[in-house]
Each structure stands twice: as C-alpha cells, then as structure tokens.
Biotite code that builds the C-alpha atoms (Angstrom):
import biotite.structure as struc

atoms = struc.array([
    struc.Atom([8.161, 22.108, 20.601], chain_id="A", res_id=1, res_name="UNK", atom_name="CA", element="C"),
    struc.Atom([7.348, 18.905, 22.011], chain_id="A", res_id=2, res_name="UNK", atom_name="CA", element="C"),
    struc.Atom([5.952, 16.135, 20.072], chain_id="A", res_id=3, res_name="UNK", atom_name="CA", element="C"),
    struc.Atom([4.205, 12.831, 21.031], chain_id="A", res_id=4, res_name="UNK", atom_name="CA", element="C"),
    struc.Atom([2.595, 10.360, 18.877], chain_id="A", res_id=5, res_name="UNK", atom_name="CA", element="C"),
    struc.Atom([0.149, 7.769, 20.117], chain_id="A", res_id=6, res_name="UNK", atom_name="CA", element="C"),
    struc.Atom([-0.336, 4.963, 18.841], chain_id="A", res_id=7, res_name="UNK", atom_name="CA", element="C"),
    struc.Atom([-4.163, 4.073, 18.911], chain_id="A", res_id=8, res_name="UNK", atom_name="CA", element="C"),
    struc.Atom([-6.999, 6.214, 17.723], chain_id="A", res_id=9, res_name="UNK", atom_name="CA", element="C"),
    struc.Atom([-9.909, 5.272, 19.731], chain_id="A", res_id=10, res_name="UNK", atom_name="CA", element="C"),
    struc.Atom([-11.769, 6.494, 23.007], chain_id="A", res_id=11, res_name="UNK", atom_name="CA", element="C"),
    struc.Atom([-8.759, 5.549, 25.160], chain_id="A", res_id=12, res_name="UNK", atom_name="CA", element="C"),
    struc.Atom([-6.535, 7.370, 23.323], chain_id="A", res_id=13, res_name="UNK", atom_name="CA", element="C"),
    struc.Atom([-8.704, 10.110, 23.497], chain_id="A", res_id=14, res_name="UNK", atom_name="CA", element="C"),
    struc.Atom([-7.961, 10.648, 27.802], chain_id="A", res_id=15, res_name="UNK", atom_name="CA", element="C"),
    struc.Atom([-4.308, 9.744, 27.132], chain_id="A", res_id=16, res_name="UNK", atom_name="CA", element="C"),
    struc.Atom([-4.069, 12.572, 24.121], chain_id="A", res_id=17, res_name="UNK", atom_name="CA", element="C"),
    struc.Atom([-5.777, 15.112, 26.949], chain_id="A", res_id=18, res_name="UNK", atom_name="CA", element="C"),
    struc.Atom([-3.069, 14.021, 29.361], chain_id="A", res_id=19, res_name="UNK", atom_name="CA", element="C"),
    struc.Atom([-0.282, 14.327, 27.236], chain_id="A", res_id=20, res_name="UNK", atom_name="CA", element="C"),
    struc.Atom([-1.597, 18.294, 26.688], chain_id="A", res_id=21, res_name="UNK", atom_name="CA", element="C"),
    struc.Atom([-1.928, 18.403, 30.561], chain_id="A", res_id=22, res_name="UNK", atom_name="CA", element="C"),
    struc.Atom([1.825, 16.871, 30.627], chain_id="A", res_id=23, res_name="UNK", atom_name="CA", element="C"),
    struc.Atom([3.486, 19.388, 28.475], chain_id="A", res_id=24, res_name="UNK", atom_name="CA", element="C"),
    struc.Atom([3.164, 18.232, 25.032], chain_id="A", res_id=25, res_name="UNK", atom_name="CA", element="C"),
    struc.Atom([2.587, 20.889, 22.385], chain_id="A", res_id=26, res_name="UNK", atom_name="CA", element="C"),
    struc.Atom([1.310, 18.586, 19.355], chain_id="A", res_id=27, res_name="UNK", atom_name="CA", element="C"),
    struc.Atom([0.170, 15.483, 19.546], chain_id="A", res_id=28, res_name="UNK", atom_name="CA", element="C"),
    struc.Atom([-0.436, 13.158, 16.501], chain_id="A", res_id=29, res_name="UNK", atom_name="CA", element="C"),
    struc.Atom([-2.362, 9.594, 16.131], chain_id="A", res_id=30, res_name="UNK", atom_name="CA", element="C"),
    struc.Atom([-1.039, 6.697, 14.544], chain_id="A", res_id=31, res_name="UNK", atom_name="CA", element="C"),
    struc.Atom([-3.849, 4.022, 13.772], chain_id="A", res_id=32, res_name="UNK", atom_name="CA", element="C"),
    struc.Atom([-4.233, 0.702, 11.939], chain_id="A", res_id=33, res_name="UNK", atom_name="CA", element="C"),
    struc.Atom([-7.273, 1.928, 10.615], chain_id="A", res_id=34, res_name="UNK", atom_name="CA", element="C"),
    struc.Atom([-6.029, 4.584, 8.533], chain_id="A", res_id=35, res_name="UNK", atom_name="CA", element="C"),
    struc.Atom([-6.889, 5.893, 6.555], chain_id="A", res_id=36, res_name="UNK", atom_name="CA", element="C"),
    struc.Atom([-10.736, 4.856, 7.295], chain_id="A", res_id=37, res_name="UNK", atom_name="CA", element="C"),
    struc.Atom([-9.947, 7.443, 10.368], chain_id="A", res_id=38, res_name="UNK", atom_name="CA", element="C"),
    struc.Atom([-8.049, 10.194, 9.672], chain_id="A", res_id=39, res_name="UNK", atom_name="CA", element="C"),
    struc.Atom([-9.082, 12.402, 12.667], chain_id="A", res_id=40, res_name="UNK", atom_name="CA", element="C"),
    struc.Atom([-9.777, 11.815, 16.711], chain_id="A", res_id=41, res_name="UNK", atom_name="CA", element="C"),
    struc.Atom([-11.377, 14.861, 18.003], chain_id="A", res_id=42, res_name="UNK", atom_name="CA", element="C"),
    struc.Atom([-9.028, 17.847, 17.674], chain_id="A", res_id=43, res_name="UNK", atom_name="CA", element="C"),
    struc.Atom([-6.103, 15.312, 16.624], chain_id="A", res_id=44, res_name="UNK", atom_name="CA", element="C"),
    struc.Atom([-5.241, 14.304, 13.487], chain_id="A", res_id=45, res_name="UNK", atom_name="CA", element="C"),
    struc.Atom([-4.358, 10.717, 12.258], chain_id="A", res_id=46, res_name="UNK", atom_name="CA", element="C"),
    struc.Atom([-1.133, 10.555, 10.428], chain_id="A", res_id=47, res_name="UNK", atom_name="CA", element="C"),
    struc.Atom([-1.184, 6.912, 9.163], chain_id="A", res_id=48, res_name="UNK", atom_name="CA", element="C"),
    struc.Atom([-0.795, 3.246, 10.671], chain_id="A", res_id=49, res_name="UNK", atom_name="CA", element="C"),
    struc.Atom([1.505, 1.487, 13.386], chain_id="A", res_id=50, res_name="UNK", atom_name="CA", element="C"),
    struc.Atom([4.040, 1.135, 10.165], chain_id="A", res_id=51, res_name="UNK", atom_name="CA", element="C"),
    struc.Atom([3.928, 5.021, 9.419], chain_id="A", res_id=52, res_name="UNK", atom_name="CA", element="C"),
    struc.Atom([4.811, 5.457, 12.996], chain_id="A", res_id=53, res_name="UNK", atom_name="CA", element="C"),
    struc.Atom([8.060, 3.131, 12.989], chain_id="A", res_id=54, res_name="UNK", atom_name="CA", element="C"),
    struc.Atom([9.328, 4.731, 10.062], chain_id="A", res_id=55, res_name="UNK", atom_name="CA", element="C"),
    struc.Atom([8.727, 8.327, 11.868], chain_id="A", res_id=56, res_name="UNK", atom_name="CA", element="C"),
    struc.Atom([9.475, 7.354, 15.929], chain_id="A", res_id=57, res_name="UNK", atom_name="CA", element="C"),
    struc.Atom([12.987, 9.920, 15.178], chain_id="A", res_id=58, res_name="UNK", atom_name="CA", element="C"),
    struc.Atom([10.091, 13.078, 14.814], chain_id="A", res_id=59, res_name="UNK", atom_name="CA", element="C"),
    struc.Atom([8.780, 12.463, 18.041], chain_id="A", res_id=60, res_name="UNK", atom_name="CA", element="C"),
    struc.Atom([9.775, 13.041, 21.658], chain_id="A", res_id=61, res_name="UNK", atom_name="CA", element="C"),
    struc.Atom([8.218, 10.140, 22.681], chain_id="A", res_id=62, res_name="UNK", atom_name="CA", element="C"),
    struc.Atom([5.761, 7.374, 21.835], chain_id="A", res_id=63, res_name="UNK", atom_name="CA", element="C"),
    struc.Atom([2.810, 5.656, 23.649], chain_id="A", res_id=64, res_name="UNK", atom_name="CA", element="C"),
    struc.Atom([0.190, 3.033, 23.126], chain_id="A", res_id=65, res_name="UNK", atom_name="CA", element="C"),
    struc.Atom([-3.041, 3.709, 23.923], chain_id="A", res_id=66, res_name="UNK", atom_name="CA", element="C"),
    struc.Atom([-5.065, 0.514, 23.179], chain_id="A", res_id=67, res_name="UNK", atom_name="CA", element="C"),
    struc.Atom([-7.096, -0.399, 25.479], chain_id="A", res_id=68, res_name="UNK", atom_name="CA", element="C"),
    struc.Atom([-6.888, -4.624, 24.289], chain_id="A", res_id=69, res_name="UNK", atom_name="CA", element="C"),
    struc.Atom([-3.742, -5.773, 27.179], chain_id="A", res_id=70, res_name="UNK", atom_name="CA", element="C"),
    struc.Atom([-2.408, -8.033, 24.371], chain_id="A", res_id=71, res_name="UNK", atom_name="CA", element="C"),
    struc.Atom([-2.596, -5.770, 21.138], chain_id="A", res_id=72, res_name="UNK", atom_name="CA", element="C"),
    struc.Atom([-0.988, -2.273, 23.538], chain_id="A", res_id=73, res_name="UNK", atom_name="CA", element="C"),
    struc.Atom([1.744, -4.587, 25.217], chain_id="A", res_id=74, res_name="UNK", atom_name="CA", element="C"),
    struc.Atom([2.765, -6.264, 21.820], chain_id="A", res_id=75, res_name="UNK", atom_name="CA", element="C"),
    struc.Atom([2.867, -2.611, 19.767], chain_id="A", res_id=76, res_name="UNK", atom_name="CA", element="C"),
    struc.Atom([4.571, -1.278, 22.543], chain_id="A", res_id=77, res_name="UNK", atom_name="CA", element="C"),
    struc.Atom([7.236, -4.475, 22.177], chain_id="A", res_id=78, res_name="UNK", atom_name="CA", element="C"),
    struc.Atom([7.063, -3.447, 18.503], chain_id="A", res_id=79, res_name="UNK", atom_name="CA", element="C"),
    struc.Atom([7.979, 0.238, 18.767], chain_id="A", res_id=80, res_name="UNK", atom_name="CA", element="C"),
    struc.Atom([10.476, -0.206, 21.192], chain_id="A", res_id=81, res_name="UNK", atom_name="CA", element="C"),
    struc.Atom([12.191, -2.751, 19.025], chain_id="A", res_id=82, res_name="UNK", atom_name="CA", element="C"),
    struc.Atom([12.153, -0.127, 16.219], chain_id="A", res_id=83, res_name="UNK", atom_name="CA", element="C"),
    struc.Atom([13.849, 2.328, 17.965], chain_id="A", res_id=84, res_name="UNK", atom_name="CA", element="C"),
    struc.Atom([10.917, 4.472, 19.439], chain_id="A", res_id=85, res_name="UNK", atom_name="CA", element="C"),
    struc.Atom([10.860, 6.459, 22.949], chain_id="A", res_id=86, res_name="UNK", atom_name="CA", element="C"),
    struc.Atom([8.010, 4.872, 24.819], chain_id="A", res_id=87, res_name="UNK", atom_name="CA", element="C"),
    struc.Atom([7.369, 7.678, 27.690], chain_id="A", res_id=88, res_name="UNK", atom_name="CA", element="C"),
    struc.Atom([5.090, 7.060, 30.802], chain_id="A", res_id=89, res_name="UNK", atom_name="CA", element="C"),
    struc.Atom([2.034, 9.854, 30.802], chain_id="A", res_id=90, res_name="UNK", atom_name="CA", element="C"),
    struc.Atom([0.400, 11.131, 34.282], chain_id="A", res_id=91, res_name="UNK", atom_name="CA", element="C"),
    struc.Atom([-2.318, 13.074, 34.597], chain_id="A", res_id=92, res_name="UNK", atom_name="CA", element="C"),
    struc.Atom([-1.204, 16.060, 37.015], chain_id="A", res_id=93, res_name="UNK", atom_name="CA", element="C"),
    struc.Atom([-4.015, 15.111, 39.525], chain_id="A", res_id=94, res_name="UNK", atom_name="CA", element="C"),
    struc.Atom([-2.603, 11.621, 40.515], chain_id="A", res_id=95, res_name="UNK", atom_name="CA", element="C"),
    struc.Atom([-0.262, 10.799, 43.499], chain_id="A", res_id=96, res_name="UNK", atom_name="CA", element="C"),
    struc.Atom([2.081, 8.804, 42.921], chain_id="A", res_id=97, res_name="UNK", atom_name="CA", element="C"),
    struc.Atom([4.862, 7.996, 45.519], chain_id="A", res_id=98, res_name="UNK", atom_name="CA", element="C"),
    struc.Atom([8.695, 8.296, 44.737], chain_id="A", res_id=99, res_name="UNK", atom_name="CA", element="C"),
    struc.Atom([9.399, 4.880, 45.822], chain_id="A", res_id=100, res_name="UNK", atom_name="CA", element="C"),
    struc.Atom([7.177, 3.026, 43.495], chain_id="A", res_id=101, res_name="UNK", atom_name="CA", element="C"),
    struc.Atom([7.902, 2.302, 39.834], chain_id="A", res_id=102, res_name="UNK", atom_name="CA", element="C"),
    struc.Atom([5.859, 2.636, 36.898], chain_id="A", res_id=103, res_name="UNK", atom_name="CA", element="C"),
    struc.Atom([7.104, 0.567, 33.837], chain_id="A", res_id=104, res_name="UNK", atom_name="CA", element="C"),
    struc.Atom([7.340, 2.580, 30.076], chain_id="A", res_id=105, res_name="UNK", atom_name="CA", element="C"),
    struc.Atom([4.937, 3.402, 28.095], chain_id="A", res_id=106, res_name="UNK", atom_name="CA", element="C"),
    struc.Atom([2.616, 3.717, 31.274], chain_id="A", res_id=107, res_name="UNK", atom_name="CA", element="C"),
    struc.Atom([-0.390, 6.011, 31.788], chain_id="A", res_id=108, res_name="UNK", atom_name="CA", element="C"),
    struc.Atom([-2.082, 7.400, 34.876], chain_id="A", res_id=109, res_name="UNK", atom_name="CA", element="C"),
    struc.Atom([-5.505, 8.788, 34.451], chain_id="A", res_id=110, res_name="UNK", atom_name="CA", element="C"),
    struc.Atom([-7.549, 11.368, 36.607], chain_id="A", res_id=111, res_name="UNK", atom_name="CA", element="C"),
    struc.Atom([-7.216, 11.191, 40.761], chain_id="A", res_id=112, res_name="UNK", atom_name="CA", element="C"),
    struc.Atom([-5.213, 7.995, 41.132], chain_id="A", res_id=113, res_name="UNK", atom_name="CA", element="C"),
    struc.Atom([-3.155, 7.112, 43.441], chain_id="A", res_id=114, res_name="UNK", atom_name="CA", element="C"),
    struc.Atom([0.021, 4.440, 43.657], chain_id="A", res_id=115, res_name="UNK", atom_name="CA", element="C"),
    struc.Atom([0.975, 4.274, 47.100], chain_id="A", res_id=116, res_name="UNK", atom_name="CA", element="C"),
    struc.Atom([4.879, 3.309, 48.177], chain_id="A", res_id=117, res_name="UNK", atom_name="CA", element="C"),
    struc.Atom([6.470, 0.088, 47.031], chain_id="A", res_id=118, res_name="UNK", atom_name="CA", element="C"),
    struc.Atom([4.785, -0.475, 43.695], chain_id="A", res_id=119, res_name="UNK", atom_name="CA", element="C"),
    struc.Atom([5.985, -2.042, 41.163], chain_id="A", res_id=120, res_name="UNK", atom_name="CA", element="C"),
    struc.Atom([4.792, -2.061, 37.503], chain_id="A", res_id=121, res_name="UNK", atom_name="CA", element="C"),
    struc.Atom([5.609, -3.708, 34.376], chain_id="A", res_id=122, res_name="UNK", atom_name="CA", element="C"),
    struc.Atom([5.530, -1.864, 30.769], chain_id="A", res_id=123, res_name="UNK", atom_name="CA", element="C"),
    struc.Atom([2.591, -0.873, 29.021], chain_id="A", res_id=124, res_name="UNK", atom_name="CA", element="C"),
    struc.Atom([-0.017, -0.527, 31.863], chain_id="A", res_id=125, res_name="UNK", atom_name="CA", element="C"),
    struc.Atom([-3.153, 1.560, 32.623], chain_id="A", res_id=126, res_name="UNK", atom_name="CA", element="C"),
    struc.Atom([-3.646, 2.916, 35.866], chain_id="A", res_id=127, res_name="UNK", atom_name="CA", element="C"),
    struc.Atom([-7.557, 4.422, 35.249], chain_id="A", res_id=128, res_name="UNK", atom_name="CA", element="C"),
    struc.Atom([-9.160, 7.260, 36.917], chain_id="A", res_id=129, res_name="UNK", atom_name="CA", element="C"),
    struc.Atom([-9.388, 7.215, 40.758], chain_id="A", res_id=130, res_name="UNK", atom_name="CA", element="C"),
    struc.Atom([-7.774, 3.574, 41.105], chain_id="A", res_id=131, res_name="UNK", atom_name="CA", element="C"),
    struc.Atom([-6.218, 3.416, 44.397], chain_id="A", res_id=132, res_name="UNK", atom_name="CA", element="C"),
    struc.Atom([-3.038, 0.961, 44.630], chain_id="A", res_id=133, res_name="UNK", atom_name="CA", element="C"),
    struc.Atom([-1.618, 0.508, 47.977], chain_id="A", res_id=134, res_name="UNK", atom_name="CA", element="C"),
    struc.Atom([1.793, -0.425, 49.348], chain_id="A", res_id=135, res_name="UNK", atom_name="CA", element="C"),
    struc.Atom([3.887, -3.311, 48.068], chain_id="A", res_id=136, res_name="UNK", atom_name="CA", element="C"),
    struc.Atom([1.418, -4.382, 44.882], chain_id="A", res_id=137, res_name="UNK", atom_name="CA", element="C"),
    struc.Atom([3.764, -5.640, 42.306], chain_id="A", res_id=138, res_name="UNK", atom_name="CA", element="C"),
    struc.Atom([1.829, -5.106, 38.690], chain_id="A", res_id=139, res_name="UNK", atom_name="CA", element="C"),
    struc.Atom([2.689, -6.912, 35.560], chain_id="A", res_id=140, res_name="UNK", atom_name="CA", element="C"),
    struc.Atom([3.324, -6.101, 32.079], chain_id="A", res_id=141, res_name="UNK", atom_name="CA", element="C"),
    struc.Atom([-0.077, -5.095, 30.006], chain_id="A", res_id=142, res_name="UNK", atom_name="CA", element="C"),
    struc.Atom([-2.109, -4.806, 32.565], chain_id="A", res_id=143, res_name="UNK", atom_name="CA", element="C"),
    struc.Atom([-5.310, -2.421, 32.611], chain_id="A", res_id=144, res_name="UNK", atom_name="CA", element="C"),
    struc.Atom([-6.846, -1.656, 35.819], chain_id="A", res_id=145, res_name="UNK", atom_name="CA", element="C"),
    struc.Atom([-9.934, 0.143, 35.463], chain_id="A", res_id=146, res_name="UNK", atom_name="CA", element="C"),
    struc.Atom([-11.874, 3.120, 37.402], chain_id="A", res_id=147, res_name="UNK", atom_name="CA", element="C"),
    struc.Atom([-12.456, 3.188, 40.657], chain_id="A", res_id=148, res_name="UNK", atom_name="CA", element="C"),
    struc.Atom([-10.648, -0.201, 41.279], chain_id="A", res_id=149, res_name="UNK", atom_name="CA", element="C"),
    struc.Atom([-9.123, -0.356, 45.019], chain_id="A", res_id=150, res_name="UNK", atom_name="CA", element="C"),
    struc.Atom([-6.068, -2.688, 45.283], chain_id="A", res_id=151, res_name="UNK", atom_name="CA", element="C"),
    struc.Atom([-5.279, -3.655, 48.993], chain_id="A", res_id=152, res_name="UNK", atom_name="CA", element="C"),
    struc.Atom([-1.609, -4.055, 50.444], chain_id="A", res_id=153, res_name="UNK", atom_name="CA", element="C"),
    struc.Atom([1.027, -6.712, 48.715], chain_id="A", res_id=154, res_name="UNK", atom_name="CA", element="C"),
    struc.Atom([-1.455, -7.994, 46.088], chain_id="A", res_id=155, res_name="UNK", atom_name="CA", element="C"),
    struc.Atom([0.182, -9.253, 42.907], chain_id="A", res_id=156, res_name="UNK", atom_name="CA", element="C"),
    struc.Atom([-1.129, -9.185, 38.984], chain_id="A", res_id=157, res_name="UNK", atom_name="CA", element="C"),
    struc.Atom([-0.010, -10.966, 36.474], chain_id="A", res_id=158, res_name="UNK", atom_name="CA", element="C"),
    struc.Atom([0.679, -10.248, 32.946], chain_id="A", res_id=159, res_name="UNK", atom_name="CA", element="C"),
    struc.Atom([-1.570, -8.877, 30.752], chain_id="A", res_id=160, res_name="UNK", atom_name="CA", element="C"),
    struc.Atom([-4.719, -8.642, 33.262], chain_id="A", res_id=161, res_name="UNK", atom_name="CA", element="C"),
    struc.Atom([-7.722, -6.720, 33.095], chain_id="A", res_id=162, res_name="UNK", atom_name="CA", element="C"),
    struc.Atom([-9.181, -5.784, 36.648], chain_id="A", res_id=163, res_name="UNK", atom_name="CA", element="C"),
    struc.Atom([-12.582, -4.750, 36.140], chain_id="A", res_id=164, res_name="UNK", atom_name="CA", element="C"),
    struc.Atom([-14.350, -1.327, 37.287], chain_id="A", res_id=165, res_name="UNK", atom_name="CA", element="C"),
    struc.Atom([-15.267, -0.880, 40.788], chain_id="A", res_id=166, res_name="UNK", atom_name="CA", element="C"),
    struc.Atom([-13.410, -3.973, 41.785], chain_id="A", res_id=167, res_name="UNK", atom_name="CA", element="C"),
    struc.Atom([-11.863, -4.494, 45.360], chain_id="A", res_id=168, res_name="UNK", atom_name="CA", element="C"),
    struc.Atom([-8.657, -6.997, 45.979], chain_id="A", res_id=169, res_name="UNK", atom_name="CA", element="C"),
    struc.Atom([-8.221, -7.729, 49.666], chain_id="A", res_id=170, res_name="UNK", atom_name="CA", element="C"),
    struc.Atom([-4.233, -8.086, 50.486], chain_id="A", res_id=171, res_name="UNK", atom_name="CA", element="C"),
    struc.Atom([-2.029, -10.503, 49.721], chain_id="A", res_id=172, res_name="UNK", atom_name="CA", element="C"),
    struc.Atom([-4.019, -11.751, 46.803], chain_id="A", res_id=173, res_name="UNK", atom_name="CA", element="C"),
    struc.Atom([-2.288, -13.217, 43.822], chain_id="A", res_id=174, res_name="UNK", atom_name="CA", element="C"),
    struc.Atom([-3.880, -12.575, 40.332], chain_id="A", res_id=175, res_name="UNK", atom_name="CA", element="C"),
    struc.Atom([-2.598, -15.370, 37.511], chain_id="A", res_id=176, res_name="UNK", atom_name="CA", element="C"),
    struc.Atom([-1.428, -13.604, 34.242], chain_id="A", res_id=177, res_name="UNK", atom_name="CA", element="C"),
    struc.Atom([-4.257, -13.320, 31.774], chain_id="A", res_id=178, res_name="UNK", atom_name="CA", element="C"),
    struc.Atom([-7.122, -12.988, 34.061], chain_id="A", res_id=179, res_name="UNK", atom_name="CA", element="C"),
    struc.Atom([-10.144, -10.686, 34.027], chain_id="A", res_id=180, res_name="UNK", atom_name="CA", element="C"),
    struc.Atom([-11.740, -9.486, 37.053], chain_id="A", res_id=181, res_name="UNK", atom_name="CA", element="C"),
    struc.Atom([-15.652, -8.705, 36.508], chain_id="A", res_id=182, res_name="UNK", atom_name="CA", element="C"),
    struc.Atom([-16.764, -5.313, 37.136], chain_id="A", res_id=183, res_name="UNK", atom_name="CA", element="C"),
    struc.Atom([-17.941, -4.366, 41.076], chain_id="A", res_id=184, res_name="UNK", atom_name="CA", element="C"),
    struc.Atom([-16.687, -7.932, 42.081], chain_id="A", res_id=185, res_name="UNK", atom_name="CA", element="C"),
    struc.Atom([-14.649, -8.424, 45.916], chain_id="A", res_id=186, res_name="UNK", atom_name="CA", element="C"),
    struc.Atom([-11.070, -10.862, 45.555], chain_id="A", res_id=187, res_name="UNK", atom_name="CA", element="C"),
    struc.Atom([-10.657, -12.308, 48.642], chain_id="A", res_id=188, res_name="UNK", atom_name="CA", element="C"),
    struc.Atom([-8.674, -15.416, 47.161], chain_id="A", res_id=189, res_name="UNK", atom_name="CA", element="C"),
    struc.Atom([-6.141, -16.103, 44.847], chain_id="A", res_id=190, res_name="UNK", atom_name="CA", element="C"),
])
C-alpha cells in the first residue's frame, strides 16, 4: 500500500488529494492546523495538525503541502523536510511535462498543463490547471501560478510569487520575489 499525507485540509488540497489517487496512492490522509475543528475533507479523513504529521512522516511514503498561502506551504514544507519527511512532487496524468525541465519537491501539477523544455523550478510550487510554461522559464521557490496562466520564453519568477489567473508574461520578463500578478493582466515589463 502506498501512503501519502498532505499537509493542508482545504479546497486546494482537495485537487492535490484527487491527484495523488490519479498518481498511484492507495490512502491518503490530511494533516491540518485546524484539527480537530476539521476532522474530515470530502472522502479523506483528518488525522491531526502539522505536529501530528512530524511525529508520523516514517508512516508515509511521502509528504506534500497543499496550502495554497506561498509563504505558509513553502515554510511547512521547510518544516517537514527538516523533520525528516519525504516531500514528493504530484502530477496529474494529463500534464506534459518535458524531460529536460525540473520541477523542485514537494511540487504539484494540476489538470492539462504543460512545462515546456528548460524549466526550472524551485520547491514547493503550484503549477495550476492548463498553465502553459514555455522554454527556459526559471521558477522560484513557493511560487503559485494559477489557471490558465501562459508564461512566454526565458521569463523568470521570483520567490514566493503568486501569478494571477488568466495572466500572460511576454518573454524575457523578470518577476521580483514576492510579487502578485492580478488576474487577466498582460507583463510586458519587468
């Protein structure tokens, strides 16, 4: 049997438990800071908080964080991996992705998107459904870009960025660390 536990009971986590069923997982468990307000997440149970899952991370075949907040997912994933847990990348089976781009741990790739050759992400990110990425993008840790986002050639994003839904970066941009792109909006400068 394999086992994953997610860290992060909400909507997000939601698609990522789906994708993790898609992916070969045969039970998956929540972890939550709210517990044990929320003890359930649809089908899923909710076994206890992010300190209930660092005292368990040797149960589980791997570990992600699906919290949709850049700064709270990329410091829980720092967190768990500094307690020992597997952080594991999760891709949902209708994505492309090519073999000579890299996706950082404790990754996830929703529905229909696509990573095209050369890209480079950091830890901890969210590729959402039908985000296109194209060649030579170089993607930072914690960063969260949303549906339907289309990401031109050799753009770069910093840490911890949210790119908004709908949004289109020309190539060659540069996004600072920390920024938020507004939903539907065109980059065409740094």
């Amino acid at each position: 049997m394999k086992r994953l536990a997610i860290l992060g009971a909400g909507g997000h986590g939601k698609v990522v438990a789906d994708i993790a069923e898609l992916s070969g997982y045969n039970e998956v468990v929540f972890f939550d800071d709210n517990f044990p307000d929320i003890n359930t997440i649809g089908v899923w149970p909710v076994l206890g908080d992010t300190n209930a899952l660092i005292s368990r991370v040797s149960e589980f075949d791997g570990c992600i964080v699906a919290i949709g907040n850049n700064s709270i997912r990329l410091n829980k994933a720092y967190d768990l991996m500094g307690n020992g847990a597997k952080l594991v990348n999760l891709i949902h089976p209708s994505s492309v992705i090519s073999s000579y781009s890299t996706l950082g741990v404790g990754s996830v790739v929703m529905a229909n998107a696509v990573i095209n050759p050369f890209v480079s992400f950091g830890i901890a990110c969210i590729v959402n459904t039908s985000a296109t990425i194209d060649h030579d993008c170089v993607i930072g840790d914690g960063v969260h870009i949303s549906p339907g986002v289309n990401l031109a050639g050799a753009v770069t994003i910093g840490d911890q960025s949210c790119i908004g839904i709908g949004v289109c970066i020309k190539p060659c941009i540069t996004i600072g660390s920390g920024s938020c792109i507004g939903a539907g909006a065109s980059v065409i400068s740094n």
